[in-house]
C-alpha positions as CSV (number, residue, x, y, z in Angstrom):
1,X,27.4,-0.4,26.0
2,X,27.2,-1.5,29.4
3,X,30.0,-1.2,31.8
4,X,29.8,-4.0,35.2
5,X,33.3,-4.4,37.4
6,X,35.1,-2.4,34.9
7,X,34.3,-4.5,32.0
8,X,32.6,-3.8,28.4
9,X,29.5,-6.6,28.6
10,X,28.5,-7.2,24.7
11,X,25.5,-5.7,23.7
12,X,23.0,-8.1,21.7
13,X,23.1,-11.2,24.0
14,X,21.3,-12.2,26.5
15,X,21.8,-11.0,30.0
16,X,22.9,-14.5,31.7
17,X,25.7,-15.1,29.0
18,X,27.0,-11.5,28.9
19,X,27.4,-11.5,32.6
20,X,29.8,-14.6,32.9
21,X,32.1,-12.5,30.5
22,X,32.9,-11.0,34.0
23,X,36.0,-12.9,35.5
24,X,34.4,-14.5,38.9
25,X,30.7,-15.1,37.3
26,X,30.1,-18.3,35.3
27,X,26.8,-19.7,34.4
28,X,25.3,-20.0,37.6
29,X,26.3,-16.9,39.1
30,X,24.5,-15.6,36.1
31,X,21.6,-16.8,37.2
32,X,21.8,-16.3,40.8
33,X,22.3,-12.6,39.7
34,X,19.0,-12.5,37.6
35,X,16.8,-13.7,39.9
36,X,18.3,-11.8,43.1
37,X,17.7,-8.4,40.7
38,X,14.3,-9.5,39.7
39,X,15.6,-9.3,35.7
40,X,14.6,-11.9,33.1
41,X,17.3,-14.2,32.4
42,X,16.4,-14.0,28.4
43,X,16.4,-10.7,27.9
44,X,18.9,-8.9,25.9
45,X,21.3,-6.5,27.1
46,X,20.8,-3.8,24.9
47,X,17.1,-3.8,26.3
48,X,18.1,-3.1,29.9
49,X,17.5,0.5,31.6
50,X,20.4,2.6,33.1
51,X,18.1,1.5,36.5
52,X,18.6,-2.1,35.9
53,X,22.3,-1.9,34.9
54,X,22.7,-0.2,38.1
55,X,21.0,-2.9,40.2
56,X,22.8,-5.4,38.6
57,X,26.4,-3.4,39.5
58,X,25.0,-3.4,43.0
59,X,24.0,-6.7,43.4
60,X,27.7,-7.9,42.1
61,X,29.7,-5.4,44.3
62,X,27.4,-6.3,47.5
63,X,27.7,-10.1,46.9
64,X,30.3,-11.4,44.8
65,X,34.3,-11.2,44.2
66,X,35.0,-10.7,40.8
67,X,37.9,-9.0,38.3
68,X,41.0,-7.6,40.1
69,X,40.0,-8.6,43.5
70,X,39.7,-12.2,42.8
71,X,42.9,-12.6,40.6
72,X,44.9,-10.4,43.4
73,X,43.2,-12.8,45.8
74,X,44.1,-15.9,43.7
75,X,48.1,-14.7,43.5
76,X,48.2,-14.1,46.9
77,X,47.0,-17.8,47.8
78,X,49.6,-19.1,45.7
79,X,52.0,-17.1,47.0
80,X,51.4,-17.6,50.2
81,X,52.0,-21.4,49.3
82,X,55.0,-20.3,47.6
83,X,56.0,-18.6,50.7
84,X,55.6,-21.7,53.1
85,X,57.4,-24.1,51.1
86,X,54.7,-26.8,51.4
87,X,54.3,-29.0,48.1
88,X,52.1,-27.4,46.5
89,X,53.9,-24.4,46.7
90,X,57.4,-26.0,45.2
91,X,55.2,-27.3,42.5
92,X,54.3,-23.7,41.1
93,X,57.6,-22.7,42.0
94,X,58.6,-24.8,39.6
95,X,56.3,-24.6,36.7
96,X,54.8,-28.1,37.3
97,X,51.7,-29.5,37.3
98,X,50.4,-28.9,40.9
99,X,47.2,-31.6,41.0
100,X,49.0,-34.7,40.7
101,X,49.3,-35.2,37.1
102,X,52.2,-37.3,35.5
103,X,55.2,-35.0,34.1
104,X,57.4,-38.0,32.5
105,X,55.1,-37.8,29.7
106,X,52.7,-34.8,28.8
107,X,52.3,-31.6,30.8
108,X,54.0,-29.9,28.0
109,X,51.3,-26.8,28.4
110,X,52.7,-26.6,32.1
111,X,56.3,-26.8,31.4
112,X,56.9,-25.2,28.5
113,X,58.4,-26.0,24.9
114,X,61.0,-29.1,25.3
115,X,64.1,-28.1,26.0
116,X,67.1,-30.3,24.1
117,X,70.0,-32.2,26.3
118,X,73.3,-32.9,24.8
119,X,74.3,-36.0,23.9
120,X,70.8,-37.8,24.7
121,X,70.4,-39.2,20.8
122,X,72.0,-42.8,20.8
């Protein structure tokens, strides 16, 4: 079993899909990767060496935020907007949608389960 940025990569598929189970890395980061390490994109992980494991963990720490740095990064930007108060910020204070979606309708995955209020029913 290979082990990149502190995650278990499954074994018996192919090296550009198992990568983007890494948190950072999607499809083209995938690919990127390949090609800057000089491995085939189709082959399997399972067939790699220890050597090309290694040069893959190389290439990802020398180039590319992923796992616990880039959610700690990702909290800290939204606390920092938190922090200054600007609309954005008051948004995820709030547990609203931040991107300008409508909330008198929908956003029920943002806001939670619906929440009853007396005496509405007429």
């Amino acid at each position: 079993m290979a082990r990149i940025a502190g995650v278990n990569i499954p074994t018996h598929k192919q090296v550009q899909i198992a990568l983007t189970y890494i948190h950072g890395i999607g499809r083209e980061s995938a690919i990127k990767i390949c090609e800057g390490t000089g491995i085939d994109v189709t082959r399997r992980v399972n067939e790699l060496s220890d050597a090309d494991v290694l040069k893959i963990r190389e290439f990802i720490d020398a180039n590319l935020m992923v796992e616990g740095d880039l959610r700690r990064d990702t909290q800290m930007n939204v606390k920092r907007l938190m922090d200054l108060g600007c609309y954005r910020g008051i948004r995820h204070r709030r547990k609203l949608p931040v991107r300008g979606q409508r909330t008198h309708t929908n956003a029920r995955t943002r806001k939670g389960k619906a929440k009853a209020i007396a005496g509405k029913k007429k």
